[in-house]
C-alpha positions as CSV (number, residue, x, y, z in Angstrom):
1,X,-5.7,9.1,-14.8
2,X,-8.9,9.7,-16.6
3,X,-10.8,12.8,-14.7
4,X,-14.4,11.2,-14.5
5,X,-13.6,7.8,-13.9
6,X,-13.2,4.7,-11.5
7,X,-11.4,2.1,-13.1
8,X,-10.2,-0.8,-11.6
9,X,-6.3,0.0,-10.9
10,X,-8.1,2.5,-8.4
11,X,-10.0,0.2,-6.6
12,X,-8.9,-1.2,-3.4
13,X,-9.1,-4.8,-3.2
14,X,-6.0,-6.2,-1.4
15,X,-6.5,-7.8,1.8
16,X,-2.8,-6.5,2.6
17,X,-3.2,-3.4,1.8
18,X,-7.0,-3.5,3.8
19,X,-5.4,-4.7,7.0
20,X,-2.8,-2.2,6.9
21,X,-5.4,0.3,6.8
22,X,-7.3,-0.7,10.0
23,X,-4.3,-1.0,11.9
24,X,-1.9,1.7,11.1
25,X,-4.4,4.1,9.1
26,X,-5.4,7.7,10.0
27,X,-8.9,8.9,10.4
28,X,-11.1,12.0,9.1
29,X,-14.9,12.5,9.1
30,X,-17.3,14.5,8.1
31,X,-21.0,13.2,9.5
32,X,-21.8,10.8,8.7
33,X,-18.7,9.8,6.5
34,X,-15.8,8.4,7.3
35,X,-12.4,8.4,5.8
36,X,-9.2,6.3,6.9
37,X,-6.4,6.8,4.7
38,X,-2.4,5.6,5.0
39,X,0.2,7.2,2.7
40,X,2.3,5.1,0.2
41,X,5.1,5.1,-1.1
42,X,4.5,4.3,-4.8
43,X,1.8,3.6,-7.4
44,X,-1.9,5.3,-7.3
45,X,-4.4,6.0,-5.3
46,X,-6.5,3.4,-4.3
47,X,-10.3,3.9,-2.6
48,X,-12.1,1.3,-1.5
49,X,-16.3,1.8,0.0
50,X,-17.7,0.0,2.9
51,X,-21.0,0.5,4.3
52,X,-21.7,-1.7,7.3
53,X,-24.5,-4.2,8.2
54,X,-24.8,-2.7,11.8
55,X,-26.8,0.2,9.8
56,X,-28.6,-1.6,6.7
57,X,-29.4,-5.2,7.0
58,X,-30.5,-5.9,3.8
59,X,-28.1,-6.3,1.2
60,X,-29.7,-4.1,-1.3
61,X,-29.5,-0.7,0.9
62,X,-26.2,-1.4,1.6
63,X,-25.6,-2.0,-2.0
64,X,-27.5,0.9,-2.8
65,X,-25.2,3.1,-0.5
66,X,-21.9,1.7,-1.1
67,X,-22.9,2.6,-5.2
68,X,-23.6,6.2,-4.2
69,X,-20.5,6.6,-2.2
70,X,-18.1,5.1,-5.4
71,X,-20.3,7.7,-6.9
72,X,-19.9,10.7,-5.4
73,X,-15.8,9.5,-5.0
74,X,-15.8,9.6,-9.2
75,X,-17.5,12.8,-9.5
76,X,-15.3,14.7,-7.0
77,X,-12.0,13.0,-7.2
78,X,-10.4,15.6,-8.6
79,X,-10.8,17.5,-5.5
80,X,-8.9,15.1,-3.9
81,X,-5.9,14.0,-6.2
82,X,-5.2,17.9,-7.2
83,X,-4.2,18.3,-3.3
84,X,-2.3,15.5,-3.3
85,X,1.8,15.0,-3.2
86,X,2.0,11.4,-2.9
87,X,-0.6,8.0,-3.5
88,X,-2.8,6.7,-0.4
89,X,-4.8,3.6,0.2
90,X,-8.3,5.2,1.2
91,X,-11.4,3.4,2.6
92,X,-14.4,5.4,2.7
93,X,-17.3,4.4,5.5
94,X,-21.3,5.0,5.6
95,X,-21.8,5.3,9.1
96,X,-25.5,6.1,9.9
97,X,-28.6,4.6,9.4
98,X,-30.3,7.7,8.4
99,X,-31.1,7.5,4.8
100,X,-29.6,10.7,3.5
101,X,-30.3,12.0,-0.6
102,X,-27.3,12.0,-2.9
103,X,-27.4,15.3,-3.3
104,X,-26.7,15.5,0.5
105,X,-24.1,12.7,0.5
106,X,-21.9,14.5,-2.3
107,X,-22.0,17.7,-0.7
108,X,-20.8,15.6,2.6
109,X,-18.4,14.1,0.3
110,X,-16.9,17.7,-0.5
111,X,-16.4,18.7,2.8
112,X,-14.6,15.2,3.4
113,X,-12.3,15.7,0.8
114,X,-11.4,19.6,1.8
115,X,-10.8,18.1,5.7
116,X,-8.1,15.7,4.6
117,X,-6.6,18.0,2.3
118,X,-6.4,20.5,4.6
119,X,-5.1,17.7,7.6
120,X,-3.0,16.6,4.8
121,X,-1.2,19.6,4.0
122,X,-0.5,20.5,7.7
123,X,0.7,17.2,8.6
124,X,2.5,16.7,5.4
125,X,5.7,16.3,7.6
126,X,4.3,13.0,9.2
127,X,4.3,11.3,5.5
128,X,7.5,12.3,4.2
């Protein structure tokens, strides 16, 4: 795993793995970001954006969001994957309309990552 960088075996793309997320996934957020996450058994970690039309009907600010929030993920993985004791499917959600700098986004970012670890950890029993 390369430190700094979000290659494609990383990226969530499987519709499989997507619907399992939604339907038997766990949920943490940190305003106004959402994470829902499901443990797996095997392979890597696996992130996936999504920033929803609800907030930003044009394409280009949602495209524009969902780029900061892979962002911010690449830049602070390591937060997350030091923490960790086994591989999850993650999706991570924009969820305001409020136009927030990325400076401000990657500090929410932060605290995301610290909440699951932390919610991890104590209900590390739940995974195993």
């Amino acid at each position: 795993m390369k430190q700094f960088g979000y290659p494609k075996t990383e990226r969530l793309k499987s519709r499989k793995a997507i619907e399992i997320l939604f339907t038997k996934g766990k949920s943490v957020g940190v305003y106004p970001l959402r994470m829902v996450f499901v443990p797996k058994t095997e392979g890597e970690t696996k992130v996936g954006v999504s920033v929803s039309k609800k907030y930003f009907k044009k394409a280009v600010d949602r495209n524009y969001y969902k780029r900061v929030l892979r962002e911010t993920y690449r830049q602070n993985k390591q937060l997350l994957h030091t923490q960790l004791n086994q591989p999850f499917d993650v999706m991570l959600f924009y969820q305001t309309k409020d136009t927030l700098l990325f400076e401000e986004i990657n500090q929410k970012m932060i605290l995301l990552f610290q909440k699951f670890s932390k919610n991890s950890l104590e209900n590390n029993k739940l995974y195993e």
